[in-house]
C-alpha positions in Angstrom: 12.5 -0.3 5.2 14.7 2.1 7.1 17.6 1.2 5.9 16.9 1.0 2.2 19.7 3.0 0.6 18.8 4.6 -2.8 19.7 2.4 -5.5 18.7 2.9 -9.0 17.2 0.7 -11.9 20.4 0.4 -14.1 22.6 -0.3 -10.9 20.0 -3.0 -10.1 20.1 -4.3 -13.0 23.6 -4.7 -13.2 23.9 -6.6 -9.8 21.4 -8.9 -10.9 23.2 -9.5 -14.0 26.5 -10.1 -12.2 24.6 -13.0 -10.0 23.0 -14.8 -13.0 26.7 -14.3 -15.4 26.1 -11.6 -16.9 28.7 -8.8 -17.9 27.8 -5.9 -16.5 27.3 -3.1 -18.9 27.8 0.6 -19.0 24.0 1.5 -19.7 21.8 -1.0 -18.4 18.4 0.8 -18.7 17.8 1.3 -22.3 20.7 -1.7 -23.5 19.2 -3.1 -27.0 20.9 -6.7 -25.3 18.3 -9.4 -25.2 18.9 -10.3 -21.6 18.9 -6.5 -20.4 15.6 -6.0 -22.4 13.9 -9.3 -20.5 15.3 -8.1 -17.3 14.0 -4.3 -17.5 10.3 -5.9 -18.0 10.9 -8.1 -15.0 11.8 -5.4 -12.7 8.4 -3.7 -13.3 7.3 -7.4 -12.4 8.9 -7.8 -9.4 8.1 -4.5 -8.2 4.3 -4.5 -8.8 4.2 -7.8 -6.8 6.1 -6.1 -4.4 3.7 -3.6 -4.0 0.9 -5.8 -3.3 2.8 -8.4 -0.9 2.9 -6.4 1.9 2.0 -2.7 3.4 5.5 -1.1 3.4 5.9 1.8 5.2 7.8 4.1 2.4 3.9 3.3 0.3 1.6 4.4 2.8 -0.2 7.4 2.2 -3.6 9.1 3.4 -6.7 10.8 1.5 -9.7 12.5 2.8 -13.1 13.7 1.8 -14.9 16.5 2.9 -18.4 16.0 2.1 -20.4 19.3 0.3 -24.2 20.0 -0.5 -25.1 18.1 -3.8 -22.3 15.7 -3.7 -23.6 12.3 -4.6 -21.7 10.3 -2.2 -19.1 8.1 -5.0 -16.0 10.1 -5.0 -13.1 9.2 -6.8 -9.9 7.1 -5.5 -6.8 8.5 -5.4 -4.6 8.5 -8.9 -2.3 6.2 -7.2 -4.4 4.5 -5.3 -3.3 1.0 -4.6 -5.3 -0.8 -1.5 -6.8 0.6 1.4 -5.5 0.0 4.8 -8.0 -1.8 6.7 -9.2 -0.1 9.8 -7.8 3.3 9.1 -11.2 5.1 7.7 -12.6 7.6 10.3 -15.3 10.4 10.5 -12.7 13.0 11.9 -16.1 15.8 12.4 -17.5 12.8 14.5 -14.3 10.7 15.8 -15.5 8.0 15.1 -14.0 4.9 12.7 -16.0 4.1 9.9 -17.6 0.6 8.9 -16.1 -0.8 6.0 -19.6 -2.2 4.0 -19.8 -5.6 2.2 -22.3 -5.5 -0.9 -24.8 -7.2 1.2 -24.5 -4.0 3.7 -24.5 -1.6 1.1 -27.5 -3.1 -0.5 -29.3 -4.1 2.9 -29.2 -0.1 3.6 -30.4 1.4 0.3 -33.0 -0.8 0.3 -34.6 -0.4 4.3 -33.9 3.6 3.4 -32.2 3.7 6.8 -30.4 6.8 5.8 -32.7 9.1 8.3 -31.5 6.6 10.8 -28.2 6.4 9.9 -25.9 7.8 13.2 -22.6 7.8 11.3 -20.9 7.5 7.7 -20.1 4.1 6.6 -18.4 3.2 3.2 -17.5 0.7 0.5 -15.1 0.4 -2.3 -16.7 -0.4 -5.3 -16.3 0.2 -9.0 -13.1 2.0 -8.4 -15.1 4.9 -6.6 -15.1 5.4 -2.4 -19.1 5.3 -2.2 -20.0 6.9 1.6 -23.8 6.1 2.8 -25.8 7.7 3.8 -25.9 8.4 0.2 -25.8 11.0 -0.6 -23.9 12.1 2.3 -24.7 15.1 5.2 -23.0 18.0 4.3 -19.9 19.4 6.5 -18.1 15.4 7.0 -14.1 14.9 7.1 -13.8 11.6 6.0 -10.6 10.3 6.0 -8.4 6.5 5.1 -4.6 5.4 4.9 -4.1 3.2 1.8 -1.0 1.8 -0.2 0.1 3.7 -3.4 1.1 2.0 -6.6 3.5 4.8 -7.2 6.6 2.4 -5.8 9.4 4.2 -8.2 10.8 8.0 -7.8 11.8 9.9 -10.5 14.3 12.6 -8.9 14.6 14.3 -11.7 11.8 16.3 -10.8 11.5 19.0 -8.3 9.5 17.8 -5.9 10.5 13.9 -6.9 7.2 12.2 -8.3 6.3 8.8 -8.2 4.9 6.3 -10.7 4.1 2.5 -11.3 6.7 1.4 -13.4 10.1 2.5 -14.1 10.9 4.3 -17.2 14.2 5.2 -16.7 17.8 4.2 -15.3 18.0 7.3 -12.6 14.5 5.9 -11.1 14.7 4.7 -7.8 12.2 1.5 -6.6 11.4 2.6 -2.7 12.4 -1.3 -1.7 15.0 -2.3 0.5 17.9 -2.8 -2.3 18.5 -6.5 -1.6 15.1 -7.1 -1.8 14.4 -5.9 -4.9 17.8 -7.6 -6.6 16.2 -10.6 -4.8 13.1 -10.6 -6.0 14.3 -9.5 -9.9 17.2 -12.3 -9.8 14.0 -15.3 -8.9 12.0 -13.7 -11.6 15.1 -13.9 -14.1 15.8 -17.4 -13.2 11.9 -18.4 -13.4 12.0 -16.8 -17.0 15.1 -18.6 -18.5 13.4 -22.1 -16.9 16.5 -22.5 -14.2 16.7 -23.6 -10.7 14.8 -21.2 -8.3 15.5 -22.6 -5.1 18.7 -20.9 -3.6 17.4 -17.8 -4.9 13.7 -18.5 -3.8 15.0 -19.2 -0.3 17.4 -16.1 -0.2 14.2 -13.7 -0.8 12.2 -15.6 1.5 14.8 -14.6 4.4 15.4 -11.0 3.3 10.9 -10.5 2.8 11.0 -12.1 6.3 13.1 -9.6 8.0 12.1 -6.8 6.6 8.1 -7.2 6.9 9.2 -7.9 10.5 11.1 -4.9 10.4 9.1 -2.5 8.7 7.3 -1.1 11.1 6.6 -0.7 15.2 4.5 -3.4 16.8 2.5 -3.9 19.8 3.7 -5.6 22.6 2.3 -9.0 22.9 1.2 -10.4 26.8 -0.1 -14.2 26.9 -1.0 -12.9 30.9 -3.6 -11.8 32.4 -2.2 -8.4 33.2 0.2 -6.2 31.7 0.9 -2.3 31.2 -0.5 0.0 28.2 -3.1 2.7 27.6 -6.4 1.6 28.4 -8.1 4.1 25.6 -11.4 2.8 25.6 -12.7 0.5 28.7 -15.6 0.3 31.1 -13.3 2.6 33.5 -13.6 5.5 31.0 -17.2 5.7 29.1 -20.3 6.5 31.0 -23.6 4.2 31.1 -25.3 5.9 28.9 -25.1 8.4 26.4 -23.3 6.7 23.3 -23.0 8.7 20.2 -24.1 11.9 21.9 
């Protein structure tokens, strides 16, 4: 969402309330106004969906673990933990990526005590806790995952800005692209007040397209047989023998 420029609550409320006929007002955060009260709860709305409908850029964030003698091996999630980016957990002391464990895993392991056997550190999310086996854990591991934070608004009045879940405030700042989020908040108003979604439906649908296409870099694709790129794992690099040594 590069080229999200900073826009704040009250001035997105205000362009919504343009669209849908409302007169724009001098305060929108905070107005007493019926409409203006409905439409401050829907942004929160529209934002926390945002949040989960894709993994934008300006959310990602990364958290590690470094394992100590006596830690039980269920650490905590980040405050603002959202979702975890799949494929993103490594053993950085081993560099290696971690499995991500289903219950069945999980439960398989503790109970064939296949902790001694155990080459690397696998985990699971479970109960709001980032449980590692073997658990508990060897000592001495830098465990590391990307995720998505639920902390989509910035307060700048802070020094350093901090971010939160909801807004509270006309000065905060949602980190979406600034159509989009007037987009998405002008479906949700129509949706509420029982009126036609379907222009408005279909003008989000295009902006959320670009801009999940947008987002971020992607790999190029090659339907041939052949093509150019960094071969960073093959049979021309590894040995015969010796894995995991």
């Amino acid at each position: 969402m590069a080229l999200n420029n900073t826009i704040t609550a009250s001035a997105i409320l205000n362009r919504v309330a343009a669209e849908v006929g409302l007169a724009p007002v001098e305060v929108p955060y905070g107005n007493q106004d019926p409409a203006f009260i409905q439409l401050q709860y829907l942004l929160d709305i529209a934002g926390e969906e945002l949040a989960e409908a894709f993994p934008w850029e300006l959310l990602v964030r990364s958290h590690s673990v470094t394992t100590v003698a006596g830690d039980t091996g269920d650490y905590d999630l980040p405050a603002d933990f959202g979702y975890i980016i799949n494929q993103t957990s490594w053993d950085k002391t081993n560099n290696v990526p971690m499995a991500n464990l289903s219950a069945q895993d999980w439960t398989y392991l503790k109970g064939r005590n296949l902790a001694s056997n155990t080459l690397y550190a696998s985990f699971r999310i479970s109960q709001g806790k980032y449980n590692i086996f073997p658990n508990p854990p060897p000592t001495g591991l830098e465990l590391s995952f990307e995720y998505i934070t639920n902390g989509w608004v910035e307060d700048n009045t802070t020094s350093p800005p901090t971010y939160k879940s909801e807004v509270t405030q006309g000065s905060d700042i949602p980190l979406f692209n600034k159509t989009l989020i007037t987009r998405a908040l002008k479906v949700k108003w129509l949706e509420a007040g029982g009126f036609d979604t379907t222009k408005a439906q279909a003008d989000f649908n295009q902006i959320f397209a670009f801009l999940t296409g947008t987002d971020k870099g992607a790999p190029v694709l090659n339907a041939g047989r052949s093509g150019y790129g960094i071969p960073y794992l093959s049979s021309y690099n590894t040995p015969d023998t010796g894995f995991g040594l």
